[in-house]
C-alpha positions as CSV (number, residue, x, y, z in Angstrom):
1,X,-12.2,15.4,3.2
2,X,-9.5,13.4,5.6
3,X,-12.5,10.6,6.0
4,X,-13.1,10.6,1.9
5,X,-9.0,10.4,1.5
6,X,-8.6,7.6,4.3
7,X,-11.5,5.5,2.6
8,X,-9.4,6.3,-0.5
9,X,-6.1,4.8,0.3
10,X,-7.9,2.0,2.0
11,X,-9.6,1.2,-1.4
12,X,-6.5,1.5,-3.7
13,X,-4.5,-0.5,-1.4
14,X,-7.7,-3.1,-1.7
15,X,-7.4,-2.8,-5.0
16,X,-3.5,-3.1,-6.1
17,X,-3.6,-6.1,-3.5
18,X,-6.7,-8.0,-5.5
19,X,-4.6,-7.5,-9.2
20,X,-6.9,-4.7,-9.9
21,X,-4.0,-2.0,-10.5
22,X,-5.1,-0.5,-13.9
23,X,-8.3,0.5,-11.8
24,X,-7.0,1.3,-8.9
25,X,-4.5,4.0,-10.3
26,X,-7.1,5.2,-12.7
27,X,-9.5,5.9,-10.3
28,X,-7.1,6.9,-7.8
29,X,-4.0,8.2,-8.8
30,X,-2.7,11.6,-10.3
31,X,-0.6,10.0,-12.8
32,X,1.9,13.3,-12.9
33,X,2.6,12.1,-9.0
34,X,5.5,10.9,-7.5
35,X,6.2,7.9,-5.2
36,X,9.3,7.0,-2.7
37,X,9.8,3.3,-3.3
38,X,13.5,3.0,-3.4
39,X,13.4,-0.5,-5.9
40,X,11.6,1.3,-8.6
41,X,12.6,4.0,-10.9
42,X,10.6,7.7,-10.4
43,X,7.3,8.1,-11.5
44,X,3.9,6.2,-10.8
45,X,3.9,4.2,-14.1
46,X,6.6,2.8,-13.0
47,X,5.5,1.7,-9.6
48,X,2.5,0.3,-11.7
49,X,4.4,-2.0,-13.3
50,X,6.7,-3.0,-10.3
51,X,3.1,-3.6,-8.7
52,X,2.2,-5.7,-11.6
53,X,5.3,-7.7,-11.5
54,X,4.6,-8.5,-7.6
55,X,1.0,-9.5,-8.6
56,X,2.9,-12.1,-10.7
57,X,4.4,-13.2,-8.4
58,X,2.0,-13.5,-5.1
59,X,-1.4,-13.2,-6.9
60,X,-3.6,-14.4,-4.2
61,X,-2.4,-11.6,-1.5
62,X,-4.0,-10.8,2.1
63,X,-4.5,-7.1,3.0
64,X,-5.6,-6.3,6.5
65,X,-5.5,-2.9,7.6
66,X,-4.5,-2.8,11.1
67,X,-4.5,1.4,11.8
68,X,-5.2,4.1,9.3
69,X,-4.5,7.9,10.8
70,X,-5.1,11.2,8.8
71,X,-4.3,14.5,8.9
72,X,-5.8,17.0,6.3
73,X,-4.0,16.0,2.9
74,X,-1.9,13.0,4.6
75,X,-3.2,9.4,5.5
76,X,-1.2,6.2,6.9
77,X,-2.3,3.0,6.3
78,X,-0.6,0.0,8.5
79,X,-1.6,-3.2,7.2
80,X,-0.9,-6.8,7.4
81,X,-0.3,-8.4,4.2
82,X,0.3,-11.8,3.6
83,X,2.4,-12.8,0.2
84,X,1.7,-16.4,0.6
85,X,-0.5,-19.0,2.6
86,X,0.8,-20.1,5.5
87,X,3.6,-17.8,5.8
88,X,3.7,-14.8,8.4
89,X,3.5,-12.0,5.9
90,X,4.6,-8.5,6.2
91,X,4.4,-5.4,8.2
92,X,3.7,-2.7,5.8
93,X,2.9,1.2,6.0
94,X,2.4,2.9,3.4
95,X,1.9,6.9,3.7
96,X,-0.4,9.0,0.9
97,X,-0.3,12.9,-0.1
98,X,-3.8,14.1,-1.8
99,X,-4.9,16.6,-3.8
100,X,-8.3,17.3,-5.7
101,X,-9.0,13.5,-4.5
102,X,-6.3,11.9,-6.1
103,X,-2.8,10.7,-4.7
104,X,-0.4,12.9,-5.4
105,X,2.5,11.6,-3.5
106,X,3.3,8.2,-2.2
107,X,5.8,6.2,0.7
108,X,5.7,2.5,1.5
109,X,8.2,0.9,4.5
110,X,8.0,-2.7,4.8
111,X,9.1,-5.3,7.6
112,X,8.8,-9.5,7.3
113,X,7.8,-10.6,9.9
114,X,9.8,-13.4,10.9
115,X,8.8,-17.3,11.4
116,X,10.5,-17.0,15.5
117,X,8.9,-13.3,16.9
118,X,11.4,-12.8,19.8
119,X,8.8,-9.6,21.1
120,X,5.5,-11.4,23.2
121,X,4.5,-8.0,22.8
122,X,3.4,-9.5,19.2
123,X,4.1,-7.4,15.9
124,X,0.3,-5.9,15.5
């Protein structure tokens, strides 16, 4: 089940990320969830339309998943994903709770990465 919910969040992220959001949450989301995104009001229909909203606004988005780690009913996904062309993007990790298949419970954290990386370490 851990390999059927990482391929999960790997595909709704895909999904959200290519403007496909009414599918992605209808095939993957238990609408009577909850997520943790602090710039959006409680409840997943309301993520889906802040999601919506920042389709607006960067339609043509890059997702690359750089890690994904699970553990029974939890997966991580840490991703690169790139707003606009040209521009260095975001760090991004978002964290998903399952249940019967479906996200149940959701986190995202975010970092820009900026033009000038001070680390030669490199951000990925």
């Amino acid at each position: 089940m851990e390999d059927q919910n990482k391929k999960t969040a790997i595909e709704f992220q895909t999904l959200v990320v290519q403007g496909k959001i009414d599918e992605a949450y209808e095939k993957y989301v238990d609408p009577n969830g909850k997520h943790h995104n602090a710039y959006s009001t409680a409840g997943f229909e309301s993520l889906k339309i802040a999601m919506k909203d920042n389709e607006g606004q960067f339609p043509n988005k890059q997702f690359v998943v750089k890690n994904v780690v699970g553990d029974n009913d939890m997966v991580a996904i840490h991703s690169h994903i790139v707003l606009r062309a040209y521009t260095p993007g975001i760090i991004a990790v978002h964290l998903f709770k399952f249940q019967h298949g479906k996200i149940i419970e959701m986190w995202d954290c975010a970092q820009a990465i900026p033009e000038q990386n001070q680390n030669q370490d490199g951000v990925f």
